[in-house]
C-alpha positions as CSV (number, residue, x, y, z in Angstrom):
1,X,-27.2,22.1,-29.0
2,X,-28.0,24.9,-31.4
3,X,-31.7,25.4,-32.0
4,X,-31.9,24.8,-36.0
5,X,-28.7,23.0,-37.3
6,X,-27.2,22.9,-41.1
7,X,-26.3,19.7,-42.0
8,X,-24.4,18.3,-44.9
9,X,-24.8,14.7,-46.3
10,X,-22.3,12.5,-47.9
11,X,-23.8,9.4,-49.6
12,X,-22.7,6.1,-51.0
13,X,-24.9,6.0,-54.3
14,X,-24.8,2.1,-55.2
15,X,-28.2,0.4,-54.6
16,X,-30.9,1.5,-53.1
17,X,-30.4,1.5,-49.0
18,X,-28.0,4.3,-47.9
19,X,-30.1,6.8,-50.4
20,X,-33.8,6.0,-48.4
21,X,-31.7,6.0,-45.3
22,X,-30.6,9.6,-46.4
23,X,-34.2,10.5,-47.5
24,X,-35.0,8.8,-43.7
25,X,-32.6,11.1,-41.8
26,X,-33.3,14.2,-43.9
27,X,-37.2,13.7,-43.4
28,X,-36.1,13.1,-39.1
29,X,-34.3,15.9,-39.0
30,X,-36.6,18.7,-40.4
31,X,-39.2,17.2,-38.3
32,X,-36.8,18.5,-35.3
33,X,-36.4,21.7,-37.1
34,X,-33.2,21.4,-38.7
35,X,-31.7,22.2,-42.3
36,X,-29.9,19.8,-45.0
37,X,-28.0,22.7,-46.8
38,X,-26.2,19.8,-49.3
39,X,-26.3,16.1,-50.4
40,X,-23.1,14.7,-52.2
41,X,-23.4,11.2,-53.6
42,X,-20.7,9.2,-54.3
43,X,-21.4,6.7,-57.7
44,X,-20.2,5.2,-60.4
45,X,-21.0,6.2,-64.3
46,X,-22.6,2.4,-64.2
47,X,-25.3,3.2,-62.0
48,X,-28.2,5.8,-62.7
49,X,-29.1,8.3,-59.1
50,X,-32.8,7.2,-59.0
51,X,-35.6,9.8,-59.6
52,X,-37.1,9.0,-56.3
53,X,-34.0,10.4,-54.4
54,X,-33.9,13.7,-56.1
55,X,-37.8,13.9,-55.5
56,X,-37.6,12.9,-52.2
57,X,-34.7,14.3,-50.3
58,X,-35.7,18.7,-50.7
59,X,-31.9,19.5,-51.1
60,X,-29.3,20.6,-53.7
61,X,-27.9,16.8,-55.0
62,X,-24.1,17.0,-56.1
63,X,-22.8,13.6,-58.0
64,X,-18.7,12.5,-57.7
65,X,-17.0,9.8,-59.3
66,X,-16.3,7.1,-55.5
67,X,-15.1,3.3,-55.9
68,X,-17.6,1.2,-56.8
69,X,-18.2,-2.9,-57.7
70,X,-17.4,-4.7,-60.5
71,X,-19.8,-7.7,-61.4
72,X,-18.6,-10.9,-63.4
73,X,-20.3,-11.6,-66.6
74,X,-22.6,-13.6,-65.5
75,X,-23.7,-9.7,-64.0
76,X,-25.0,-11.9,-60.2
77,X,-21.6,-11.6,-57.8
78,X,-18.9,-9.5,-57.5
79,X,-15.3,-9.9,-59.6
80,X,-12.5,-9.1,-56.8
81,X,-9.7,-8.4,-58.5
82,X,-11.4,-6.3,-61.0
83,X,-12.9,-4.5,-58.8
84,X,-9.4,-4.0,-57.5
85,X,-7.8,-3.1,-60.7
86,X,-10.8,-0.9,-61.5
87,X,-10.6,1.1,-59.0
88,X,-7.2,1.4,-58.1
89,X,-5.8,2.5,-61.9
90,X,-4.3,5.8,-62.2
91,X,-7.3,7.4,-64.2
92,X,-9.4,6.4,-61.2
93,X,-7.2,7.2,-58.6
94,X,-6.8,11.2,-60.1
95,X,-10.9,11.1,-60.5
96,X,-11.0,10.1,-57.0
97,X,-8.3,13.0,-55.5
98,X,-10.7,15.3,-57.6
99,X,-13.4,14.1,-55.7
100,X,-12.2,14.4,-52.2
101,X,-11.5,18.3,-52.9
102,X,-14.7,18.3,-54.0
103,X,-16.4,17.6,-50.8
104,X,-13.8,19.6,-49.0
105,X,-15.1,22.5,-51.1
106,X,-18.6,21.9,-50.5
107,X,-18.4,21.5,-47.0
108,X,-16.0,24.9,-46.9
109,X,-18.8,26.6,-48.8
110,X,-21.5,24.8,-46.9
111,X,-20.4,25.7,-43.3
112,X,-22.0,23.1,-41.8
113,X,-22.8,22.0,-38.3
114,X,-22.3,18.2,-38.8
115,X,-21.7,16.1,-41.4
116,X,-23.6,13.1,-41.6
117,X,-22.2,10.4,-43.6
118,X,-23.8,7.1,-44.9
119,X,-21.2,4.5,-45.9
120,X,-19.5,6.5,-48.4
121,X,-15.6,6.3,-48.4
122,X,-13.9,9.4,-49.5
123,X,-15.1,11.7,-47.0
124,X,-12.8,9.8,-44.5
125,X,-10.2,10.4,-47.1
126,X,-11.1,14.0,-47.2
127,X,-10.9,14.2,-43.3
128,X,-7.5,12.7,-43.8
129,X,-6.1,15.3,-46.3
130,X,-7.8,18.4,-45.2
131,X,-8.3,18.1,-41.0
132,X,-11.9,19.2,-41.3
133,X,-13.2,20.9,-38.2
134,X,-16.7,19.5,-38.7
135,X,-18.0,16.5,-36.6
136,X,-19.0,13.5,-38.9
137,X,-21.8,11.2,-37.6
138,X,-21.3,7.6,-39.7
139,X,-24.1,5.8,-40.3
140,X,-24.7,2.4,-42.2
141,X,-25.3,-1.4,-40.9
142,X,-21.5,-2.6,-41.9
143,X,-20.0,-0.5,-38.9
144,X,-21.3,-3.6,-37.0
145,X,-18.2,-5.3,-38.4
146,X,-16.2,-3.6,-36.0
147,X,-18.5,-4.4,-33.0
148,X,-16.8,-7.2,-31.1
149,X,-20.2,-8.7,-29.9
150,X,-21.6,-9.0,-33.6
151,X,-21.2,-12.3,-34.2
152,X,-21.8,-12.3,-38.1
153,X,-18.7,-10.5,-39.6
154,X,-15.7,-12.7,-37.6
155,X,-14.6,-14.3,-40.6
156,X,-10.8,-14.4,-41.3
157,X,-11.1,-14.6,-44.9
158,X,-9.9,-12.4,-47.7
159,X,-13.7,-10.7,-47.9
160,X,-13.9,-10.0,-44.2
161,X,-10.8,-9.0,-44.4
162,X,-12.0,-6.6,-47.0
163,X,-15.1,-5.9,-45.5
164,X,-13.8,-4.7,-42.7
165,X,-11.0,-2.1,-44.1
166,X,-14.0,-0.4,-45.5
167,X,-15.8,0.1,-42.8
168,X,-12.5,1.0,-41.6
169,X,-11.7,3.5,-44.0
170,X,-15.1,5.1,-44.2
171,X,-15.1,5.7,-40.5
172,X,-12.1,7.8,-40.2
173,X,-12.3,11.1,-38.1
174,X,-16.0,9.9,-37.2
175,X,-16.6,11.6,-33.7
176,X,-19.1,8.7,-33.6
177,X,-20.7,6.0,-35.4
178,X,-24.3,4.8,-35.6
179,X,-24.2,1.1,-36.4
180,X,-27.6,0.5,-37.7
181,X,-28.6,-3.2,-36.5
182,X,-32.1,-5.6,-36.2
183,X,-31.9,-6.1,-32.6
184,X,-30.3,-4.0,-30.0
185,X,-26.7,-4.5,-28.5
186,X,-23.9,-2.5,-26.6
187,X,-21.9,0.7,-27.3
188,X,-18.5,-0.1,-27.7
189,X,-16.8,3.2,-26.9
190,X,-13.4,2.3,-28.1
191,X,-14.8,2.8,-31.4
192,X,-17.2,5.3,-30.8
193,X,-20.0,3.1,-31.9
194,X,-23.3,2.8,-31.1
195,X,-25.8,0.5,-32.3
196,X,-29.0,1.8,-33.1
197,X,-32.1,0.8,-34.7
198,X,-32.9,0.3,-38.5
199,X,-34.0,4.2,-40.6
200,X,-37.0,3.6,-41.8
201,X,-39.1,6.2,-43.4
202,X,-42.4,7.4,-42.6
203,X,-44.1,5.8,-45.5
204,X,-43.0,2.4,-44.3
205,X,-44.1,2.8,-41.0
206,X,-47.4,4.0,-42.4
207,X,-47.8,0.9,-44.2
208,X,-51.0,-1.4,-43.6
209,X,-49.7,-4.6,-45.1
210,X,-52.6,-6.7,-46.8
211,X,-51.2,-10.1,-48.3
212,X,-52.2,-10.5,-52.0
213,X,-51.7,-13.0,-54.6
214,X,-48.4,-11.9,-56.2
215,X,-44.8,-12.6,-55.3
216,X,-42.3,-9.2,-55.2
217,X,-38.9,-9.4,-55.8
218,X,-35.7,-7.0,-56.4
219,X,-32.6,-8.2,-57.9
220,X,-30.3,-5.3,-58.4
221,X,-28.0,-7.4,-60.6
222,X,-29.4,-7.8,-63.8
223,X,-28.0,-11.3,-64.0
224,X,-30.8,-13.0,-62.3
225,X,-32.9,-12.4,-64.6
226,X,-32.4,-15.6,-66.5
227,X,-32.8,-17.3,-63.5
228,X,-36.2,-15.2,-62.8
229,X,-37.7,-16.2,-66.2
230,X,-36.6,-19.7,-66.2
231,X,-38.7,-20.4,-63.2
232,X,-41.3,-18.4,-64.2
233,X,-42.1,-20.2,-67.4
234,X,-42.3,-23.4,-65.3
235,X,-44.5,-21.8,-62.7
236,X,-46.8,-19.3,-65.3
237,X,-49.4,-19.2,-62.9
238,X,-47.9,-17.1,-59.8
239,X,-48.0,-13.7,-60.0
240,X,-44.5,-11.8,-59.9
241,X,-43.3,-8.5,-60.2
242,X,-40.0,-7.7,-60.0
243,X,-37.8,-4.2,-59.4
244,X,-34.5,-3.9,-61.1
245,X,-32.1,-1.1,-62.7
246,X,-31.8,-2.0,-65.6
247,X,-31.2,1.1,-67.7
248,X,-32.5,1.1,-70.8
249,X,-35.4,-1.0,-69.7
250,X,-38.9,0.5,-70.0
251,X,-40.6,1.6,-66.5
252,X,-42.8,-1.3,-67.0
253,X,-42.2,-4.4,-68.6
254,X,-45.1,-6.5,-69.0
255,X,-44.0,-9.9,-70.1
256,X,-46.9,-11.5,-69.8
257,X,-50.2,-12.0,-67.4
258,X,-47.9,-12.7,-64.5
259,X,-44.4,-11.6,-64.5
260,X,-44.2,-7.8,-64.5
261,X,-40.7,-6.1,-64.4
262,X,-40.4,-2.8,-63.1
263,X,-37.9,0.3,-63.4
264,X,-36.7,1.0,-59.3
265,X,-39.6,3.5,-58.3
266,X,-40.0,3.7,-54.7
267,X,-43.6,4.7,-54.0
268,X,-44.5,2.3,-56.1
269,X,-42.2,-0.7,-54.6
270,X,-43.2,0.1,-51.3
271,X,-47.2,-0.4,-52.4
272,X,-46.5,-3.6,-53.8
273,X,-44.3,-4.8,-50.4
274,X,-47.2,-3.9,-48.8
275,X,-49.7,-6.0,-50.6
276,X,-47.1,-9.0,-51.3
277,X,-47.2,-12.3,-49.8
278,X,-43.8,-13.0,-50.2
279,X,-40.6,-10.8,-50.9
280,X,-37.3,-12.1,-52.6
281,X,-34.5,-10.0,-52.6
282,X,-30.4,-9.8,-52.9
283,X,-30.6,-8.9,-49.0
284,X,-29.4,-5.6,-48.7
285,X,-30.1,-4.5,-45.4
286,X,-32.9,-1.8,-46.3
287,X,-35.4,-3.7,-48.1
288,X,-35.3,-6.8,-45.7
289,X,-36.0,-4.3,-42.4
290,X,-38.7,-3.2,-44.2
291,X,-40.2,-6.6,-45.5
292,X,-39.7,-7.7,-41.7
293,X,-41.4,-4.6,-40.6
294,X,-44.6,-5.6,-42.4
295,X,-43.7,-9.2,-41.3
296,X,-43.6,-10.6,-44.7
297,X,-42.0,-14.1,-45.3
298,X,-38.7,-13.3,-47.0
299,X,-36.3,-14.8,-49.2
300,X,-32.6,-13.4,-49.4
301,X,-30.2,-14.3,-52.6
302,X,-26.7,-12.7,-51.0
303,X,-24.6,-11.9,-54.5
304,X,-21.5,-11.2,-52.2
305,X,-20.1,-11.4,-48.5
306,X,-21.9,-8.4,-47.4
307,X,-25.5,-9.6,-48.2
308,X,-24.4,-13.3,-47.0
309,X,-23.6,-11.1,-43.8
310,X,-27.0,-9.5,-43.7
311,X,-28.7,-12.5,-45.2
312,X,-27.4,-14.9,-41.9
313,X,-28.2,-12.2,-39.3
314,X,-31.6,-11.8,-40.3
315,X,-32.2,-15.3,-40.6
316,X,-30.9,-15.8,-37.5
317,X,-33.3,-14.4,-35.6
318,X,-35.9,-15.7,-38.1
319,X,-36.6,-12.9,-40.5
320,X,-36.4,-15.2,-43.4
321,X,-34.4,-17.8,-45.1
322,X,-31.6,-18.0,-47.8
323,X,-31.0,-19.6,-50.8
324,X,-28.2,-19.7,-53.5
325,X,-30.6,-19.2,-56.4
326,X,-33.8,-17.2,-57.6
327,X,-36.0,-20.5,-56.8
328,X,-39.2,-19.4,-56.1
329,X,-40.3,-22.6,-55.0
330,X,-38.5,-22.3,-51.8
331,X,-40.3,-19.3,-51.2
332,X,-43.7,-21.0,-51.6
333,X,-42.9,-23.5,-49.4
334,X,-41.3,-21.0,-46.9
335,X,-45.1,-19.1,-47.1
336,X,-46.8,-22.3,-46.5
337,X,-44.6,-22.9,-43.5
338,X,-44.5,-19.5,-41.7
339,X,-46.2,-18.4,-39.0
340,X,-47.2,-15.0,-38.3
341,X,-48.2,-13.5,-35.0
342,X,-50.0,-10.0,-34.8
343,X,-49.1,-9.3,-31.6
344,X,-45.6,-10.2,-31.8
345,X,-44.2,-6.1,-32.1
346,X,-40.6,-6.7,-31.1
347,X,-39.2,-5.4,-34.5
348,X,-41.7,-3.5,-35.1
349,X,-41.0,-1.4,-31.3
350,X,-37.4,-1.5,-31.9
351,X,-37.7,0.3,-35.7
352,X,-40.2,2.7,-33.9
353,X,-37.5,3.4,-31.3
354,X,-35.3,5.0,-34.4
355,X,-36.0,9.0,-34.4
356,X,-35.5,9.2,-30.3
357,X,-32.4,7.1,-30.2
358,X,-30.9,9.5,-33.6
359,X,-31.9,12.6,-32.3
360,X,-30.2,12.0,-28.8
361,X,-27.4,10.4,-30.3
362,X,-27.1,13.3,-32.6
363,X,-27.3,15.9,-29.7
364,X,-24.8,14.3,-27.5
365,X,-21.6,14.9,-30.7
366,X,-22.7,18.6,-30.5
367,X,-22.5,18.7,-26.7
């Protein structure tokens, strides 16, 4: 493997996991002396690029119009077929064929060594169209769908179904693909997939958790906020503060002595999952490794099959519990309940595990 590599990253933009993965890997790599020359994120016009990822990832950031998720009115789960629609109309569809020259441009200009990916679709469409010479490393937690031992992703239904194709059509002309899990399992070298451990950043792993007297939550969907409030003013006297992306919210919305609603800043979500006694989220994959990581109780709200996915596989080995509604109440009970053991570091030794297992894996596609 050459000495100092240039790298190239293509991103999926919606939420908040693949971009700290990307910030994760970018940190890793540099540590090992290599270069991320360009970033490309693939996002809606509905969702804002947090600040944090321009701040954080030390790289020239390009934005392109990619599929993303439509929401029903109630703004909590996902709306299938106009999803669909919206992203299969012809306006989109040209948007999208603009985009996949795009990153065939920047990766011409770019000349990259590898071209690490994370979950994003049209760079498999670009490999498609233009035959690019460069290897692509995937990287996300879904590629576990297409792991025959995973035993949380076998559902026949139309959203597995679904589920599935994308992982499907993300992955294509990977030379191989790092299936990001919570416990360790078997390649499976049919599909070039390995399964590796959760990309964490440094700050987590920093992290001395402390448990306080506040409850933190993130609900990405700006639907359950209703459901947050409503609970709230018949519990006034727990603390909460909540993350969401709401965009034309303030940074900080005080609504009273003990509900606090914040903007999405990173540095300062990770300080208050450090000093939290509880954590409440949607149960995207990111944000529940690193609640477990600090071994805080959890409870996960999946708002569609993905998160119910990731929501049953962490509670199956006991990272938290799941409900069908922002009841805090469950999660007080669930605090009261839990026990924690210090010198249980299984999780904790697997995450650790992360930058030797990437950087081999990473060493053996340039072989």
């Amino acid at each position: 493997m050459k000495q100092s590599l240039r790298i190239i990253f293509t991103v999926q933009g919606e939420g908040r996991g693949h971009l700290t993965q990307a910030i994760s890997m970018a940190e890793m790599l540099r540590r090992h002396g290599h270069e991320v020359v360009d970033v490309l994120v693939g996002k809606s016009h509905s969702r804002e690029l947090p600040a944090f990822f321009y701040e954080k990832i030390n790289a020239p950031v390009t934005i392109y119009n990619a599929p993303s998720l439509i929401y029903r009115k109630d703004k909590k789960h996902i709306a299938k077929m106009r999803t669909f629609f919206h992203n299969t109309n012809i306006t989109k569809l040209m948007y999208y064929s603009d985009s996949i020259a795009l990153i065939q441009i920047h990766i011409k200009e770019s000349k990259p060594d590898l071209l690490i990916n994370f979950y994003e679709i049209l760079p498999g469409f670009a490999q498609l169209r233009y035959r690019i010479d460069t290897p692509f490393i995937n990287i996300g937690h879904q590629y576990l769908l297409k792991h025959p031992d995973y035993a949380h992703g076998k559902g026949e239904g139309q959203d597995h179904t679904l589920l599935r194709l994308h992982a499907t059509l993300s992955s294509i002309g990977a030379t191989k693909t790092l299936a990001l899990s919570f416990y360790p399992m078997k390649s499976f070298p049919r599909e070039h997939i390995s399964v590796v451990p959760p990309l964490l950043r440094k700050e987590v792993l920093e992290l001395e958790p402390t448990t306080g007297d506040y409850i933190l939550g993130y609900m990405l969907n700006q639907g359950y906020e209703n459901e947050v409030r409503a609970w709230h003013k018949k519990n006034p006297d727990i603390k909460l503060h909540f993350f969401w992306d709401k965009q034309d919210a303030p940074e900080t919305l005080v609504v009273d002595d003990t509900l606090t609603l914040h903007r999405i800043n990173d540095e300062l979500f990770l300080k208050y999952m450090a000093g939290c006694k509880g954590y409440i989220t949607t149960a995207g994959f990111e944000s529940v490794c690193e609640a477990m990581f600090l071994n805080k109780p959890i409870m996960m709200v999946p708002a569609h099959m993905e998160q119910e996915i990731n929501a049953a596989d962490a509670e199956a080995i006991g990272g938290g519990i799941v409900s069908h509604s922002f009841d805090l109440s469950k999660l007080l009970s669930y605090i009261e309940q839990k026990q924690t053991h210090a010198e249980d570091f299984s999780f904790q030794q697997w995450v650790r595990s992360a930058e030797e297992s990437f950087i081999n894996h990473l060493a053996s596609v340039l072989e």
